[in-house]
DODO-550061 format. One record per residue: residue number from 0; residue in three letters; y, x, z of N, C-alpha, C, O in turn. Coordinates in pm, whole numbers. Last residue first. Example, Ala and Ser with C-alpha at 12.3 -4.5 7.8 and 13.67 -1.06 7.14 Angstrom:
BEGIN
(1 "SER" (-225 1285 708) (-106 1367 714) (3 1290 787) (114 1341 804))
(0 "ALA" (-569 1319 780) (-450 1230 780) (-330 1320 780) (-332 1424 846))
END
This chain:
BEGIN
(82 "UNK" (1790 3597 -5121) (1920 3540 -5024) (2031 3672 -5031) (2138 3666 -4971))
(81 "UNK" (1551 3590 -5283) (1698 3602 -5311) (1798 3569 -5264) (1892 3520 -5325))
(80 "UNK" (1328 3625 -5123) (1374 3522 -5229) (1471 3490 -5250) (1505 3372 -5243))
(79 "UNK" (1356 3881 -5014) (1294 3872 -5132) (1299 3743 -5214) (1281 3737 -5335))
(78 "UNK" (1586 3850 -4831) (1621 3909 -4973) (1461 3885 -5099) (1462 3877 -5222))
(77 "UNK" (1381 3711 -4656) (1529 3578 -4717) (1573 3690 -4895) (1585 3650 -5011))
(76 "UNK" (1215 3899 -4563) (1216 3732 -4643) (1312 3682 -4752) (1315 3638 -4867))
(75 "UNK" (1414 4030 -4445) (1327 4068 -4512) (1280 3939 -4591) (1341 3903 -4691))
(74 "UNK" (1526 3805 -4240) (1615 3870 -4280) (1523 3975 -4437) (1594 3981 -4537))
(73 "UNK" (1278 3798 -4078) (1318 3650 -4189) (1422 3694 -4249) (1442 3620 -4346))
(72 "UNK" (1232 4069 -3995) (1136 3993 -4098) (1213 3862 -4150) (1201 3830 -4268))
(71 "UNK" (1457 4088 -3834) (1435 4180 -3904) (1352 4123 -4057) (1389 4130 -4175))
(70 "UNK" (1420 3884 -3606) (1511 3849 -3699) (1519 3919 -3853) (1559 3863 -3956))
(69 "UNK" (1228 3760 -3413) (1175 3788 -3585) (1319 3819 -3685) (1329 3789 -3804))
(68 "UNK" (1310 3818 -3150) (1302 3681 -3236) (1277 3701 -3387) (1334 3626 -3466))
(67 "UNK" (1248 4093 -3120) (1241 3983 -3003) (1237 3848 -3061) (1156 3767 -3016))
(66 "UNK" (1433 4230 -3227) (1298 4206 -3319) (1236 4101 -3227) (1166 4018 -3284))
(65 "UNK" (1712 4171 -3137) (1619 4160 -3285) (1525 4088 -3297) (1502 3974 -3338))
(64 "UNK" (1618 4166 -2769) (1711 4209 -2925) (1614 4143 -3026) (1504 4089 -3017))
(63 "UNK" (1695 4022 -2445) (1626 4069 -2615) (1715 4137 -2660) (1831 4166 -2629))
(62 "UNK" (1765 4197 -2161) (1872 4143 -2292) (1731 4161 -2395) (1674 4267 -2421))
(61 "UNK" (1685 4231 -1870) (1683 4263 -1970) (1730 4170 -2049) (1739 4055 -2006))
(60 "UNK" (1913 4000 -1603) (1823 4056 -1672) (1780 4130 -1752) (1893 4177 -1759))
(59 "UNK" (2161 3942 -1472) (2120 4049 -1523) (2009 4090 -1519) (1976 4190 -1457))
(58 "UNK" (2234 3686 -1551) (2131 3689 -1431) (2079 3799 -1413) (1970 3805 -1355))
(57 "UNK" (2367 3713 -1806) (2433 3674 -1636) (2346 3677 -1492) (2380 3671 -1374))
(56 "UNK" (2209 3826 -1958) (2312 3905 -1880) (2379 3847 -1793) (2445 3906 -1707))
(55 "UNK" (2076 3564 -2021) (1971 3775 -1924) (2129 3839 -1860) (2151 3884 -1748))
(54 "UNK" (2243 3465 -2086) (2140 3395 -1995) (2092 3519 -1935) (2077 3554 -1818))
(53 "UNK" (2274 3583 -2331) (2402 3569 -2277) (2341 3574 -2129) (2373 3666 -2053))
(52 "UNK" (2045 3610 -2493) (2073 3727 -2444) (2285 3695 -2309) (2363 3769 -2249))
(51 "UNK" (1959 3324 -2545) (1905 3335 -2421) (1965 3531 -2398) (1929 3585 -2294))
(50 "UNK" (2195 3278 -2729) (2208 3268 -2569) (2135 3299 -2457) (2169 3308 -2339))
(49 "UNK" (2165 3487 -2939) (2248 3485 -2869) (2280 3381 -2678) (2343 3403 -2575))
(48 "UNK" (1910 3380 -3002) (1924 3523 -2936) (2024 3501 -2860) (2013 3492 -2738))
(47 "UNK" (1947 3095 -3122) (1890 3115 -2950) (1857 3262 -2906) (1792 3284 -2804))
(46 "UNK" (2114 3212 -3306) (2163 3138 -3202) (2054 3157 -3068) (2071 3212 -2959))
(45 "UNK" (1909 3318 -3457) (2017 3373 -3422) (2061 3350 -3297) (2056 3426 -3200))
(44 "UNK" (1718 3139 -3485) (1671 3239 -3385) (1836 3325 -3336) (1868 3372 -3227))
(43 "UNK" (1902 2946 -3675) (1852 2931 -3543) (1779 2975 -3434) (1760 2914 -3329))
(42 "UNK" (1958 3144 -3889) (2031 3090 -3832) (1998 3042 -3676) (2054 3089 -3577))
(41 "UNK" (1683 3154 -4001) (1766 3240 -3924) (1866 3230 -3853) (1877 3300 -3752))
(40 "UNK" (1623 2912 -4067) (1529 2994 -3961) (1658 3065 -3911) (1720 3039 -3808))
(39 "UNK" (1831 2872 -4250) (1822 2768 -4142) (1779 2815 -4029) (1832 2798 -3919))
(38 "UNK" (1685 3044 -4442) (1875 3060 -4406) (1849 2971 -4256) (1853 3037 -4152))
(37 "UNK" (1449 2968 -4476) (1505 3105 -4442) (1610 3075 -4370) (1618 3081 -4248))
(36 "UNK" (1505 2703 -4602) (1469 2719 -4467) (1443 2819 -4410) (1410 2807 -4292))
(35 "UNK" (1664 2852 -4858) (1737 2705 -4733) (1626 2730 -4595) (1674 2776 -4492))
(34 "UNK" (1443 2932 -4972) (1588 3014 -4932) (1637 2970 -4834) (1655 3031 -4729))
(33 "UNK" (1269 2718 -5016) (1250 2871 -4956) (1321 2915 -4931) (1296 2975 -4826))
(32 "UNK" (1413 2609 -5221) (1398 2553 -5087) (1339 2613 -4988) (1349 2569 -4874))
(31 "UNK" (1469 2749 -5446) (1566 2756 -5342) (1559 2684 -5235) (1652 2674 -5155))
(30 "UNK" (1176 2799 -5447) (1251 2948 -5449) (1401 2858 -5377) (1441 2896 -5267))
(29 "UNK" (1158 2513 -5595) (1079 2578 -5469) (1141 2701 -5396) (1154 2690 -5274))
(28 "UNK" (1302 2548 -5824) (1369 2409 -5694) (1240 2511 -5582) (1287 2575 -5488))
(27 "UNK" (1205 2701 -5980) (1330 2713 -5934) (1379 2676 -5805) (1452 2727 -5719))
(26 "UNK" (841 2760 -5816) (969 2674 -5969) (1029 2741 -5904) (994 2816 -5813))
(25 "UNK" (601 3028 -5755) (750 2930 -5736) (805 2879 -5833) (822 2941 -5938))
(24 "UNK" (385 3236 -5806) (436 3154 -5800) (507 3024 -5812) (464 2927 -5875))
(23 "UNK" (355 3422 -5494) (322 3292 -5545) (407 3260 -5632) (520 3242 -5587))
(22 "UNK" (183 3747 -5406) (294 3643 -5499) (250 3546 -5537) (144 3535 -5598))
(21 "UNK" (12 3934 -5163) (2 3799 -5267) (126 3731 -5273) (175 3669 -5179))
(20 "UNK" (135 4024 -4914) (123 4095 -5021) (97 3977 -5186) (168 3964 -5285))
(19 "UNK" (275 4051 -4627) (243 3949 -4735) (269 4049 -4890) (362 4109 -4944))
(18 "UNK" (371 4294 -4523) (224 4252 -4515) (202 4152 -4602) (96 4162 -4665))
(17 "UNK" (640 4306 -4562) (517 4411 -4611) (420 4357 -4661) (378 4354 -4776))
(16 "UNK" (702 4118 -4332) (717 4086 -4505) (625 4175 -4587) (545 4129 -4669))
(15 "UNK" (516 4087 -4057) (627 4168 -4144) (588 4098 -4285) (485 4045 -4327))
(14 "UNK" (484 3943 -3791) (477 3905 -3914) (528 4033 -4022) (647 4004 -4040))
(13 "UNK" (344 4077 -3491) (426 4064 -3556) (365 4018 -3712) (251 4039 -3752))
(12 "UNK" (150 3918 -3231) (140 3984 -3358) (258 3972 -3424) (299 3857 -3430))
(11 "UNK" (270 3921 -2885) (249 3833 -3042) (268 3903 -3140) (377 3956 -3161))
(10 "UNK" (281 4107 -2716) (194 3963 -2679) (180 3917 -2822) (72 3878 -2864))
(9 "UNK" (437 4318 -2823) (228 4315 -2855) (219 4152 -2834) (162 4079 -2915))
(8 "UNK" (659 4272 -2722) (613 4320 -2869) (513 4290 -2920) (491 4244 -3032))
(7 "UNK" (721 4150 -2431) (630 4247 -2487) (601 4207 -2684) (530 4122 -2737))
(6 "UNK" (1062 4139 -2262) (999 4046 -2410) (910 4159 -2422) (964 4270 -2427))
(5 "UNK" (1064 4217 -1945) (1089 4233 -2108) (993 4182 -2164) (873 4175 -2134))
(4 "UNK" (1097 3951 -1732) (990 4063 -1734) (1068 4133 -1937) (1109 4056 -2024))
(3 "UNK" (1354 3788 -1628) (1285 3886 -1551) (1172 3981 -1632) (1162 4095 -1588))
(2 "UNK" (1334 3562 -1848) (1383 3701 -1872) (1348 3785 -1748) (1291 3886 -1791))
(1 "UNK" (1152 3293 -1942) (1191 3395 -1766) (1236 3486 -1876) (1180 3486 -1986))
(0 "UNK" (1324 3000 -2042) (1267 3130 -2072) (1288 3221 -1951) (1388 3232 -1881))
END
């Protein structure tokens, strides 16, 4: 990943939870396998925040944040299916 330029916002349409407006739904077993690959997602933008923001600061680059990896929205997600 170049970090030299800041992460642009615009290049990629954001997802928001908002926006999904149509309810599906879900068994039980679906709702918690929705949960699990929430939890998993997040988990693994987590992580690759955390290094590619380790990676900017040693090469002192700009630092993502957040919203840089969807964290806000799968974090939005995860409470609506009950994380």
């Amino acid at each position: 990943m170049n970090c030299r330029r800041q992460l642009d916002a615009e290049s990629v349409p954001p997802v928001l939870a908002s926006e999904v407006k149509q309810e599906f739904p879900l068994s039980s077993l679906e709702k918690l396998l929705v949960r699990e690959a929430l939890l998993l997602l997040l988990d693994t933008r987590t992580r690759a925040l955390e290094l590619t923001a380790e990676m900017c600061r040693r090469q002192h680059f700009a630092v993502p944040d957040v919203h840089d990896f969807q964290l806000p929205v799968t974090l939005d997600l995860l409470r609506r299916f009950g994380g």
